[in-house]
LUMBA-853543 format. One line per 10 residues: number of its first residue (from 1); their letters; for each residue x, y, z of C-alpha. Coordinates in nm, 3 decimals. Each point is the difference from the previous one (the first is absolute). Layout:
residues N
NUM	a	X:Y:Z ~ ...
//
This chain:
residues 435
1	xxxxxxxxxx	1.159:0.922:0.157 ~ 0.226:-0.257:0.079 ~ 0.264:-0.216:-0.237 ~ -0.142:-0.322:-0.093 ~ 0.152:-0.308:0.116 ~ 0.036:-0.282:-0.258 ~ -0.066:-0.331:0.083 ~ 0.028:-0.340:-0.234 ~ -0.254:-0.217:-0.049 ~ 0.019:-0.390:-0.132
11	xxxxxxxxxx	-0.126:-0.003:-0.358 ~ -0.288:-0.250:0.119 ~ -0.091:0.254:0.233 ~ -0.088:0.277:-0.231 ~ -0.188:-0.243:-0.276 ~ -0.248:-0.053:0.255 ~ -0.335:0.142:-0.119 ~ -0.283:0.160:0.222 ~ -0.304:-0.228:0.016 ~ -0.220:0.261:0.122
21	xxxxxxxxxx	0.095:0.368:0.002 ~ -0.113:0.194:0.372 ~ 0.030:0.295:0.146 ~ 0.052:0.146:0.367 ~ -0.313:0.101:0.212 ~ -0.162:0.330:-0.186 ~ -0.033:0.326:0.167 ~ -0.357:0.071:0.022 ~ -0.080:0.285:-0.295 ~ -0.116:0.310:0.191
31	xxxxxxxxxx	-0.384:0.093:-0.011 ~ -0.132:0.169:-0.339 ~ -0.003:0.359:0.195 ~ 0.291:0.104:0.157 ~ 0.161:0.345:0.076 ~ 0.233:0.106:-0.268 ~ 0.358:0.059:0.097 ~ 0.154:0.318:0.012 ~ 0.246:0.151:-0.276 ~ 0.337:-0.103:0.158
41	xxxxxxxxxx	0.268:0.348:-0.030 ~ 0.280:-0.031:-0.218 ~ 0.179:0.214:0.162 ~ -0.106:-0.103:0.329 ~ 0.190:-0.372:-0.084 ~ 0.306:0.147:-0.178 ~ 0.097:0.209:0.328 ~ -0.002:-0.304:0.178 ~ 0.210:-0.100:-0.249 ~ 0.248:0.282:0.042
51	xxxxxxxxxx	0.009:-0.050:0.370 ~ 0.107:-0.361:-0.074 ~ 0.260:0.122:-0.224 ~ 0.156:0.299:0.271 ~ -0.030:-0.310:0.279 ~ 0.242:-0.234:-0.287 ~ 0.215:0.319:-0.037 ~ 0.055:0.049:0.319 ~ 0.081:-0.322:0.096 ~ 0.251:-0.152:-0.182
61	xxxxxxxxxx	-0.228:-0.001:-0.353 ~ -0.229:-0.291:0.088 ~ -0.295:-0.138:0.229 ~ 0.126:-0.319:0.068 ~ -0.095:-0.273:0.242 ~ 0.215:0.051:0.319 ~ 0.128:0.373:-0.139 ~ -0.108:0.339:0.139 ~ -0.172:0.094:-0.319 ~ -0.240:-0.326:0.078
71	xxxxxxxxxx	-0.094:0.152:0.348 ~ -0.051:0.363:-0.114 ~ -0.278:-0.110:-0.232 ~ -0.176:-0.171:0.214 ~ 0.036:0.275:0.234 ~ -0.145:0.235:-0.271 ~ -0.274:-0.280:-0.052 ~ -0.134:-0.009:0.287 ~ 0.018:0.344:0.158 ~ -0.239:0.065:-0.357
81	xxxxxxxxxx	-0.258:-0.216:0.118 ~ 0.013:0.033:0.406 ~ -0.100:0.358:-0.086 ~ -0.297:-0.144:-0.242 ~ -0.125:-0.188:0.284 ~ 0.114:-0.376:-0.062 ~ 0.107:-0.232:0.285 ~ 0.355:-0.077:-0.166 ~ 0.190:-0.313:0.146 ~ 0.409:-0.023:-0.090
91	xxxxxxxxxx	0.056:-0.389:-0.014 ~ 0.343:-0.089:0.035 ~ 0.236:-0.271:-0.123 ~ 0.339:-0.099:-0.058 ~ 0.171:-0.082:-0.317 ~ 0.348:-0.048:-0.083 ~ 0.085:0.098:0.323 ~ -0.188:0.376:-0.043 ~ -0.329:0.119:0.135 ~ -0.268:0.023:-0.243
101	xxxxxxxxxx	-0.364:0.140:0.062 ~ -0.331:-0.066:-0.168 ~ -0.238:0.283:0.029 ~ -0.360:-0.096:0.072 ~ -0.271:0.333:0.024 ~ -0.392:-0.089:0.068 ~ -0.270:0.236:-0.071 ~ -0.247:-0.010:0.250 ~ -0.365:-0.180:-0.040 ~ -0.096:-0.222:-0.229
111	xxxxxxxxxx	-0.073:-0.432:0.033 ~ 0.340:-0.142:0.214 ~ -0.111:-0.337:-0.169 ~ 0.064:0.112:-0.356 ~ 0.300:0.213:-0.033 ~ 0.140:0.129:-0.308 ~ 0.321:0.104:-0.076 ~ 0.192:0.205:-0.244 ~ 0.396:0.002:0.078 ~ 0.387:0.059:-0.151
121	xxxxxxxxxx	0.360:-0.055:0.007 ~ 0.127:0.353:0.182 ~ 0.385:-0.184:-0.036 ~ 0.237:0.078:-0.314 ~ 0.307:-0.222:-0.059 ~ 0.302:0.152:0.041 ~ 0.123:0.142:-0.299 ~ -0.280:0.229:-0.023 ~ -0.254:0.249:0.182 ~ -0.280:-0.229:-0.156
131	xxxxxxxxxx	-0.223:0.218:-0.110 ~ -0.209:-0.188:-0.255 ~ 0.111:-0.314:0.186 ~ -0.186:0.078:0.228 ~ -0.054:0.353:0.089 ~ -0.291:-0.019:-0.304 ~ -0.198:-0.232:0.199 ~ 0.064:0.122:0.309 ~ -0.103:0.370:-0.039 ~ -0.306:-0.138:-0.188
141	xxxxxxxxxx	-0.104:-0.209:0.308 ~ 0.082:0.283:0.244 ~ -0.218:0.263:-0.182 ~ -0.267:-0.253:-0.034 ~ -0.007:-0.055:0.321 ~ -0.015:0.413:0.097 ~ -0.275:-0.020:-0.213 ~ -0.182:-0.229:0.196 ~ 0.075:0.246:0.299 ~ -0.116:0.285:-0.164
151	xxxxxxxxxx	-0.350:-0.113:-0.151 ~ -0.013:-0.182:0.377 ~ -0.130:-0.295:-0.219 ~ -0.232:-0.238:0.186 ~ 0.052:-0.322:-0.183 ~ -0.183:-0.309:0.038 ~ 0.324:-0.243:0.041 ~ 0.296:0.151:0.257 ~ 0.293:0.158:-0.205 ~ 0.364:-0.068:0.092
161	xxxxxxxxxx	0.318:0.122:-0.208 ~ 0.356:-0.129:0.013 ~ 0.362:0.078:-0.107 ~ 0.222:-0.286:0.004 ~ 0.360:-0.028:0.099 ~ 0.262:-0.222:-0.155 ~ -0.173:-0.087:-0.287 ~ 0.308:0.024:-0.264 ~ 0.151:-0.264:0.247 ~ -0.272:-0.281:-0.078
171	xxxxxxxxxx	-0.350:0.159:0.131 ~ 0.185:-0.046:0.329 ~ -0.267:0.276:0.154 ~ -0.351:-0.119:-0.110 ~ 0.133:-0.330:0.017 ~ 0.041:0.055:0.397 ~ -0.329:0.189:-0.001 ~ -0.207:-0.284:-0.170 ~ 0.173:-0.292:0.207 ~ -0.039:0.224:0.348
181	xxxxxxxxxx	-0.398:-0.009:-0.031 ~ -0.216:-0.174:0.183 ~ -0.220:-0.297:-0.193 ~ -0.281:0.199:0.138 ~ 0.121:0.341:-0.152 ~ 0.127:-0.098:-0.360 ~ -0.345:-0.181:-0.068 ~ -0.126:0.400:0.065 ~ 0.168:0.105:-0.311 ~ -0.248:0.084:-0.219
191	xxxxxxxxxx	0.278:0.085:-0.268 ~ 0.365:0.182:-0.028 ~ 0.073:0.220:-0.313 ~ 0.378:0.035:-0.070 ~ 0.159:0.308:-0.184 ~ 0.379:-0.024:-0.107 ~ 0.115:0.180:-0.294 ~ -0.273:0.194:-0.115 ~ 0.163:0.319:-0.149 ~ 0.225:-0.178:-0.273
201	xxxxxxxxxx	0.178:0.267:-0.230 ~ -0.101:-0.244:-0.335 ~ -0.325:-0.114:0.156 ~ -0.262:-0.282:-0.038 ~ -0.316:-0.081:0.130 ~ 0.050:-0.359:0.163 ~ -0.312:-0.084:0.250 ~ 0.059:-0.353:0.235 ~ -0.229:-0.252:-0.063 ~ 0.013:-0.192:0.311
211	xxxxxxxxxx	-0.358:0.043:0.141 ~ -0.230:0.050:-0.261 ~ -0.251:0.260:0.168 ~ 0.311:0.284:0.078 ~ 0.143:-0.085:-0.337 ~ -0.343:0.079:-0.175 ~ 0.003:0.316:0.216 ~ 0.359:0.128:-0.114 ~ -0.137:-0.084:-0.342 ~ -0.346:0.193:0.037
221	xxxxxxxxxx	0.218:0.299:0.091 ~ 0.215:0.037:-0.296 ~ -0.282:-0.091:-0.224 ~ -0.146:0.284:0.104 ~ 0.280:0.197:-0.153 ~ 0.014:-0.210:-0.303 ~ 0.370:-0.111:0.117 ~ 0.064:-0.361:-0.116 ~ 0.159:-0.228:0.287 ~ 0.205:-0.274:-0.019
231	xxxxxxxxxx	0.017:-0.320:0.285 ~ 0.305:0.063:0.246 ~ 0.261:-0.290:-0.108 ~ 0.314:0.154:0.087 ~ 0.020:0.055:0.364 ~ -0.224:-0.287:0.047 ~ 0.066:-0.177:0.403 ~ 0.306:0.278:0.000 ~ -0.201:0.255:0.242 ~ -0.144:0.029:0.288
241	xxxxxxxxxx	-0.348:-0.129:-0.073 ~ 0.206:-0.347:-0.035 ~ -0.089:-0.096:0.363 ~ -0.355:0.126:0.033 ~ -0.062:-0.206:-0.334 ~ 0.163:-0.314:0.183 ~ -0.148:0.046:0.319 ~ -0.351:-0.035:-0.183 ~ -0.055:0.390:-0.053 ~ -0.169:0.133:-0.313
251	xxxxxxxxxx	0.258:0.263:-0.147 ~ 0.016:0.232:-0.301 ~ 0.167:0.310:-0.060 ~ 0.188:0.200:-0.281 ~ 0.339:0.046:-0.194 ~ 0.162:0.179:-0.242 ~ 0.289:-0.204:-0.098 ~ 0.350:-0.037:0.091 ~ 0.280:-0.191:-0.196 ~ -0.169:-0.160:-0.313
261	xxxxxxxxxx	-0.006:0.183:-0.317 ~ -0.325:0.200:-0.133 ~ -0.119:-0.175:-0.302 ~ -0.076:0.148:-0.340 ~ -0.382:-0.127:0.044 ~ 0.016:0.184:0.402 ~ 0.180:0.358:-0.150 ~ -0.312:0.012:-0.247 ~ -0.259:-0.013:0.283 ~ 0.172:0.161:0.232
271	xxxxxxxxxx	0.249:0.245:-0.135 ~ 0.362:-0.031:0.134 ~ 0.312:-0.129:-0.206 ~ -0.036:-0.371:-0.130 ~ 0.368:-0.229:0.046 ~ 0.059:0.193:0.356 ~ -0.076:-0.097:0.384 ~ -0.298:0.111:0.102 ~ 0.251:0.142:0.287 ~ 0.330:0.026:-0.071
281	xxxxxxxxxx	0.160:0.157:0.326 ~ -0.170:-0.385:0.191 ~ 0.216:-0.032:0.304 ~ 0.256:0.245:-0.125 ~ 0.107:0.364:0.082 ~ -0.135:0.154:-0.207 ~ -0.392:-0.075:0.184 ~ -0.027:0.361:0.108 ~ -0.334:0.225:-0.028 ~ 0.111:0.068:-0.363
291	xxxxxxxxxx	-0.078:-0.380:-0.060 ~ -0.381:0.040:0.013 ~ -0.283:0.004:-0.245 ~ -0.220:0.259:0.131 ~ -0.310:-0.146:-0.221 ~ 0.053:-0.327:0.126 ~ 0.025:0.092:0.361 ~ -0.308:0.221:-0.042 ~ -0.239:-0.222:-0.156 ~ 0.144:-0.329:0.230
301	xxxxxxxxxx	0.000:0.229:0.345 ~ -0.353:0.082:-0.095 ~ -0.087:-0.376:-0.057 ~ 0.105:-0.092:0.289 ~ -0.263:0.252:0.205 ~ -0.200:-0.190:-0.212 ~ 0.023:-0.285:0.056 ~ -0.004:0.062:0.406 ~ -0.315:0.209:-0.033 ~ -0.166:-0.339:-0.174
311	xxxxxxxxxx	0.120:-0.284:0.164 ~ 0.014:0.132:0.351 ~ -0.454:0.007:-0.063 ~ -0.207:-0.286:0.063 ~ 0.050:-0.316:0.184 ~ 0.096:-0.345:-0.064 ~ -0.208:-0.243:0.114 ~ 0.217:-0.324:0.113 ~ -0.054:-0.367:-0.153 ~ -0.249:-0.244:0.116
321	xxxxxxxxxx	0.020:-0.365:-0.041 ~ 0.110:-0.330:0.175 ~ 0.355:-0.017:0.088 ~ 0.222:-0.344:-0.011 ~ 0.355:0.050:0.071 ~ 0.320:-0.165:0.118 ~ 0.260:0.184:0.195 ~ 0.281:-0.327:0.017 ~ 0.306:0.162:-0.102 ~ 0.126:-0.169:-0.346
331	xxxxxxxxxx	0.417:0.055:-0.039 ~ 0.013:0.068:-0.410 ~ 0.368:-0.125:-0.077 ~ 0.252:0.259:-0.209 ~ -0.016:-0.088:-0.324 ~ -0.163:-0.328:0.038 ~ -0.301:-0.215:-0.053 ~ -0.343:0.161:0.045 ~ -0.210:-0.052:0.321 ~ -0.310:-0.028:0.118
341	xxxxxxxxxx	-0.234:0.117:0.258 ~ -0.381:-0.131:0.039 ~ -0.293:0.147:0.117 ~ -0.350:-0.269:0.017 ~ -0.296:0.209:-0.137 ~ -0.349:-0.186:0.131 ~ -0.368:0.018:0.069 ~ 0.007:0.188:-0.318 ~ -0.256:-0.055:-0.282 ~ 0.063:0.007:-0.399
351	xxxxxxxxxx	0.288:0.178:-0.140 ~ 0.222:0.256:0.144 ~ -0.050:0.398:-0.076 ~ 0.060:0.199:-0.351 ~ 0.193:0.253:0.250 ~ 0.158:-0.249:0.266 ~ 0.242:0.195:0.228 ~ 0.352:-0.188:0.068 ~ 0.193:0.178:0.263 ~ 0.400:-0.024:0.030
361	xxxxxxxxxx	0.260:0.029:0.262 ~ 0.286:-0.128:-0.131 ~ 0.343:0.177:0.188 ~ 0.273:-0.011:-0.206 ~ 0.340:0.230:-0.045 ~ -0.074:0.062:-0.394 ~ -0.333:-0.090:-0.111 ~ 0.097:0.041:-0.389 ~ 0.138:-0.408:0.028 ~ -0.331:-0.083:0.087
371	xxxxxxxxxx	-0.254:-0.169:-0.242 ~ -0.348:-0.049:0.198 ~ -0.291:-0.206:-0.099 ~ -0.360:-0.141:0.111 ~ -0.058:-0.334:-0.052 ~ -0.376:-0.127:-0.027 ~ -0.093:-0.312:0.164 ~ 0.006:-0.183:-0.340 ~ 0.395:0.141:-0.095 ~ -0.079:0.282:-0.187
381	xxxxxxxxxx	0.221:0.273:0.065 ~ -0.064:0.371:0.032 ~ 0.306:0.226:-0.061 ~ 0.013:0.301:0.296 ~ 0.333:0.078:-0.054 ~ 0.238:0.014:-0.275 ~ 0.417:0.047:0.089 ~ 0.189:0.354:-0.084 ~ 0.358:0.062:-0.001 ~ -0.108:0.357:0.060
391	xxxxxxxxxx	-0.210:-0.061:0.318 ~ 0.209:0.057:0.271 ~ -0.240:0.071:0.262 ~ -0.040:-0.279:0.309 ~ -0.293:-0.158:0.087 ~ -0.331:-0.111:-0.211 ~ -0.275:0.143:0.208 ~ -0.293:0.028:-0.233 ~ -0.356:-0.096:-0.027 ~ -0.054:-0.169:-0.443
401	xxxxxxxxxx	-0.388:-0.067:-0.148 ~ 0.005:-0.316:-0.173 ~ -0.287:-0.089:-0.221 ~ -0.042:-0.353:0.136 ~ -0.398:-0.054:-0.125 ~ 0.102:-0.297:-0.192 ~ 0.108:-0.188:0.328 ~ -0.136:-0.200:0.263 ~ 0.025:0.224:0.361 ~ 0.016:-0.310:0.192
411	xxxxxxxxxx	0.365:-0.151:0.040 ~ 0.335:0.033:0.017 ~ 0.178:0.359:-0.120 ~ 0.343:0.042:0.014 ~ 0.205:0.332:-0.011 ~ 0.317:-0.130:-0.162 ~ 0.306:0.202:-0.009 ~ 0.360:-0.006:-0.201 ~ 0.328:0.152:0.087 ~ 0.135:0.055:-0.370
421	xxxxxxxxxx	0.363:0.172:0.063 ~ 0.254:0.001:0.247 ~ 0.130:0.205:0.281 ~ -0.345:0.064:0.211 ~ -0.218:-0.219:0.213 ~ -0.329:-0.014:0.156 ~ -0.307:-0.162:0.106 ~ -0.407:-0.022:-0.032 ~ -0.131:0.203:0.318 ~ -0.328:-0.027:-0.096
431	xxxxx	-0.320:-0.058:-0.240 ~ -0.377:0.033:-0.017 ~ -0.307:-0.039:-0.234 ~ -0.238:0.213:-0.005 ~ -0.349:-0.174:-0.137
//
């Protein structure tokens, strides 16, 4: 997982309060019946995990971007699942001056127009072999995805895996993945599930809650073993599900903790040691295959088939409705006065939808500055978008559900946008209503 990067915020900024509280587009919840997932092998992740460790050993004790040890896992990587029968695609980049290389491996079959993925971090940083950070999630995701191969699952929506490069530098590698993709091939993501950190040696049981339907499958999971979860606040826009989320892409996924202390209240439901990091050896050394919680990687690595098994079944059927849009590009100034962009919503009658669909395109190089709102023909004002220090990702690309009943359709809306801290600049690409 990466470091986060602080930012500061004007005072006035942060007393802003949400008028209306949305969420990003849902994953569609997989059909009642659906084929249960396989037991995922303990041992079967852990020597992937050693094989990560003898590449770090061998190569100068870490599997960092541009460094030998980097290569050699995604050499190991990917000669596992050529054999398993994926089409496996090595995208390359440069960062810092080095070669990096996302991994990308498709299972065969399944819709082309929904698409979900399940992906890691395969880099460590440099003072480490990075084997909770991230060899846990990798190894999960690779035996996962041999599981696929070996139950030759047939799955309703087509299944694609991915280890990313460079992502202790700043998400460098899913960043370049997401921002490579066609329009046409990023609205095909049905989903991406993110895994970093999984096998913590003082463990908890954090679930994201960024799309509500994969959440509520995470959650379903580890009810079924009576393990309590908590929501994922630590590593929150600090992965690699950062610029799926941005780029309008319902995400979810699973951690274990890194840095932050274990509570009193989180030892009693969980077990570990209270007053300590829920991983101690984070970005240090001392991350070897003795830094692992075999539970936790067990029960996670398992969740994780399980969650692939559900929400790769069914289909999603996409939204109907009149569109009204304006693609003008609208400059929003760096830390300056809001603007506005208008779209003209007629030959409507009565009041606009309980579930009216505002889509975003706003490009900008660190969307936690922005504050985003919808403003109703009459002024009211309908918050999208609060500001975070901690969001570091670029670009607002997302599709909010405003309960607008109590307005008039007919009129003037306005998208209206703020720049609320220095240093980063952008501009409104975009907007549309959906009625």
């Amino acid at each position: 997982m990466r470091p986060v990067r602080l930012r500061s915020l004007p005072a006035a900024a942060l007393a802003v309060a949400a008028l209306l509280a949305t969420a990003a587009p849902a994953a569609e919840a997989a059909p009642a019946k659906v084929a249960a997932a396989p037991d995922i092998p303990l041992a079967n992740v852990k020597a992937h995990l050693t094989q990560l460790q003898s590449i770090a050993t061998a190569n100068g004790g870490n599997r960092a971007h541009g460094r030998t040890g980097y290569k050699a896992s995604v050499d190991y990587v990917k000669g596992k699942l050529d054999a398993a029968g994926y089409t496996t695609t090595l995208q390359q980049f440069t960062s810092g001056g080095a070669t990096g290389y996302n991994l990308i491996a498709d299972w065969p079959g399944g819709d082309p127009n929904q698409v979900l993925m399940a992906g890691s971090h395969l880099d460590s940083v440099t003072s480490g072999a990075g084997i909770n950070d991230n060899g846990s999630g990798s190894a999960a995701v690779l035996e996962t995805a041999l599981a696929v191969s070996r139950a030759q699952l047939a799955p309703d929506k087509h299944l694609r895996f991915a280890w990313w490069g460079a992502e202790e530098l700043g998400l460098v590698g899913s960043k370049y993945y997401v921002n490579n993709l066609a329009t046409t091939e990023r609205a095909k993501l049905a989903g991406y599930l993110n895994f970093d950190m999984i096998g913590s040696p003082n463990p908890g049981y954090f679930v994201y809650d960024d799309d509500p339907a994969i959440e509520q499958t995470f959650k379903d999971y580890y009810a079924g073993l009576s393990i309590p979860t908590e929501i994922e606040t630590e590593g929150d826009g600090r992965s690699d599900h950062a610029p799926f989320k941005s780029a309008g892409v319902p995400v979810g996924g699973l951690f274990t903790g890194a840095s932050n202390t274990k509570s009193s209240a989180q030892a009693q439901k969980w077990g570990g040691t209270a007053g300590q990091s829920f991983d101690r050896c984070y970005h240090s050394s001392c991350d070897t295959t003795a830094n692992i919680n075999d539970t936790a990687l067990d029960r996670n690595s398992d969740a994780i088939a399980h969650a692939v098994w559900t929400l790769s079944a069914g289909t999603t059927t996409p939204p109907a409705g009149t569109v009204f849009s304006n693609a003008a590009d609208v400059a929003v100034p760096d830390n300056g006065a809001a603007v506005t962009s208008t779209v003209a919503v007629t030959g409507r009658t009565g009041n606009a939808p309980s579930a009216l669909k505002v889509g975003v395109d706003i490009k900008h190089t660190y969307r936690g500055d922005l504050v985003v709102d919808l403003l109703a023909p009459d002024g009211s004002a309908y918050r999208l978008k609060n500001s975070s220090s901690s969001d570091s990702a670029d670009n607002v690309i997302a599709t909010y559900t405003v309960n607008a009943s109590s307005e008039a359709a007919n009129g003037s809306w306005k998208l209206r946008v703020q720049d609320v801290a220095a240093q980063d600049t952008g501009y409104i690409d975009s907007w549309q209503l959906t009625f």
